[in-house]
C-alpha positions in Angstrom: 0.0 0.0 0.0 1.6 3.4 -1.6 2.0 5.7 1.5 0.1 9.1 1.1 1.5 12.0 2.4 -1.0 14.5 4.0 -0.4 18.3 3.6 -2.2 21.0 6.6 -3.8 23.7 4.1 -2.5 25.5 7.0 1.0 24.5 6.7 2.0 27.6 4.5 0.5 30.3 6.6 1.7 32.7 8.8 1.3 32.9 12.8 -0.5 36.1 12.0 -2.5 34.7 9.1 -3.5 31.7 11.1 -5.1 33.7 13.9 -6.7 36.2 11.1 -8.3 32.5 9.9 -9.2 31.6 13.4 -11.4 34.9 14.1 -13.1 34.9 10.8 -13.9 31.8 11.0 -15.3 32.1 14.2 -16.9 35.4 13.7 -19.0 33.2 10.2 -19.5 30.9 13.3 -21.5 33.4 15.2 -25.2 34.4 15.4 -24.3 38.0 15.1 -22.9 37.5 12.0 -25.2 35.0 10.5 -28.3 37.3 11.2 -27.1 40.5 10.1 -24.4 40.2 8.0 -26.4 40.7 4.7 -27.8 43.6 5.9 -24.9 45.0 6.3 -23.2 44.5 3.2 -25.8 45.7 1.7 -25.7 49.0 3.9 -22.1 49.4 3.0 -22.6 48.7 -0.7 -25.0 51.9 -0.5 -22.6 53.6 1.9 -19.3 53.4 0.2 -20.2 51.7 -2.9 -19.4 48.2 -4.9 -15.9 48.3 -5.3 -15.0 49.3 -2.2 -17.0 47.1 -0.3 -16.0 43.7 -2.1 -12.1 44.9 -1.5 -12.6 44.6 1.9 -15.0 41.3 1.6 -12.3 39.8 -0.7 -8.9 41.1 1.6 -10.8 39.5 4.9 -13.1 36.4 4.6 -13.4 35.9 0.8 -9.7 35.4 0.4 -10.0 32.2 3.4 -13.5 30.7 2.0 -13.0 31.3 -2.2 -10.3 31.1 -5.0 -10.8 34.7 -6.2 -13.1 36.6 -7.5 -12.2 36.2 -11.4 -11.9 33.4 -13.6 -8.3 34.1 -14.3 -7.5 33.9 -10.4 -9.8 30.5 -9.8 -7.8 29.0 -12.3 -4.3 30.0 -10.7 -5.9 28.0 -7.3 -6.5 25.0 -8.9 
């Protein structure tokens, strides 16, 4: 039987970016969050906008739970 050796998708990252993980993934975890996180993206896509707003999705929790935001960048990830 061919041994397999297993990789951390953690093994990579950071001190700093593993505790970023672990509070974002908690905060997902949360009531809080889960109840009123839609409303407030979609208070800050009226408040500062579309662009500005998925920057800051995509630089905090959409970089941890997606490949990117593009085709291009999906691609790269796999």
């Amino acid at each position: 039987m061919p041994s397999v050796t297993e990789v951390s998708p953690f093994a990579r990252d950071s001190t700093i970016e593993l505790i970023k993980k672990y509070i974002i993934y908690k905060a997902m975890g949360s009531n809080f969050f889960i109840n009123y996180s839609l409303a407030a993206v979609q208070l800050s896509y009226k408040l500062f906008g579309i662009h500005l707003t998925n920057s800051i999705i995509e630089s905090t929790g959409g970089a941890i739970f997606t490949g990117g935001v593009t085709l291009s960048s999906v691609k790269r990830v796999q």
